[in-house]
C-alpha positions, 0 to 999 in steps of 0.5 A: 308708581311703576307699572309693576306696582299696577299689576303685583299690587293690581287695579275708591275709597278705603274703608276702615276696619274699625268701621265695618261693625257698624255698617249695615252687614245685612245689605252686603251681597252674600258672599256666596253670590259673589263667589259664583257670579266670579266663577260665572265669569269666564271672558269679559272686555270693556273699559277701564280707569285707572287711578295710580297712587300718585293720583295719575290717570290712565284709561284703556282696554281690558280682556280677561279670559280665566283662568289666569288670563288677562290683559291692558291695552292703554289708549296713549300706547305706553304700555301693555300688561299681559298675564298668561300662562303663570306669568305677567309680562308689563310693557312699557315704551319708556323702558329701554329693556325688554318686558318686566316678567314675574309670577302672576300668583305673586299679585293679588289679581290672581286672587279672581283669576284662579280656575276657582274662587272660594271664598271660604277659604280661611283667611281670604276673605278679610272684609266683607262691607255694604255703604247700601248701593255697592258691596266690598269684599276685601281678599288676600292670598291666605297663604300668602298675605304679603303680597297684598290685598285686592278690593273688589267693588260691586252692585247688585241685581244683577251682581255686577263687578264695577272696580278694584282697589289694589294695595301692594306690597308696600301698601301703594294703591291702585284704583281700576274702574271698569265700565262698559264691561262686555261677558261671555264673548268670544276672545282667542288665545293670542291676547294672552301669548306673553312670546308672542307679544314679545315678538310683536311689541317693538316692530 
């Protein structure tokens, strides 16, 4: 998987359409909480597990400041992921060329880091399942839905986002587990200045 594929189709088990009738719907947190625990969340950091498609794991840092911010920090120094001002710049140390940009409202992630979350929204919202101790809600850009889909895991009482499952374009998958999640801190700018880091990244 390359480290597009992280983002455009970015970060459990998948749960089968067939199956979602017969799941117990009522234990589902409602949608509308979701909603505005997403629209709550403004900065977070904390850690993350990433599961690649090809059963690879990475681990790191990860900073979000919404709208449209956010950013991976991987502990071996690989590779960075930034996403600000409209765009995603992927960093990679194996890579002799230089950034690899393009639109974040290209990957499903900007699904969560729109100004807004509506749920609502015809054909954003494609499942909606409860296994009795965590709540998917499986989301794709309705007016574009081949980009591809986002799973969001959570649990309740508090809501509380735990994972996603990303699937791309090609339907690759990538898994990010977040733990130690951190809300309402104090994060600048500069984590999220895509040229800035640019001028950084290879001194």
């Amino acid at each position: 998987m390359t480290r597009r594929h992280l983002i455009a189709a970015l970060p459990a088990v998948a749960l089968a359409p067939a199956l979602w009738p017969a799941m117990a719907r009522a234990q589902a947190i409602p949608l509308a909480e979701i909603a505005a625990y997403l629209n709550r969340l403004q900065t977070a950091t904390g850690g993350f597990t990433q599961i690649n498609a090809d059963g690879s794991i990475s681990t790191g840092t990860i900073f979000l400041k919404r709208p449209g911010r956010i950013r991976f920090e991987y502990d071996d120094g690989s590779a960075l992921v930034v996403a600000g001002g409209g765009q995603v710049a992927v960093f990679d140390r194996r890579s002799n060329q230089g950034p690899e940009r393009f639109p974040l409202r290209e990957t499903p992630l900007s699904i969560i880091l729109a100004e807004r979350v509506d749920l609502s929204q015809a054909g954003m919202v494609t499942g909606h399942v409860s296994d009795g101790t965590t709540t998917t809600v499986t989301m794709q850009d309705p007016q574009n839905p081949g980009y591809g889909s986002i799973r969001l895991v959570f649990t309740g009482s508090p809501v509380e986002l735990r994972q996603w499952i990303v699937t791309d374009q090609s339907g690759s998958e990538t898994t990010v587990v977040l733990h130690d999640l951190q809300t309402g801190v104090q994060i600048g700018d500069r984590p999220f200045n895509i040229q800035a880091e640019m001028a950084a990244w290879n001194r």
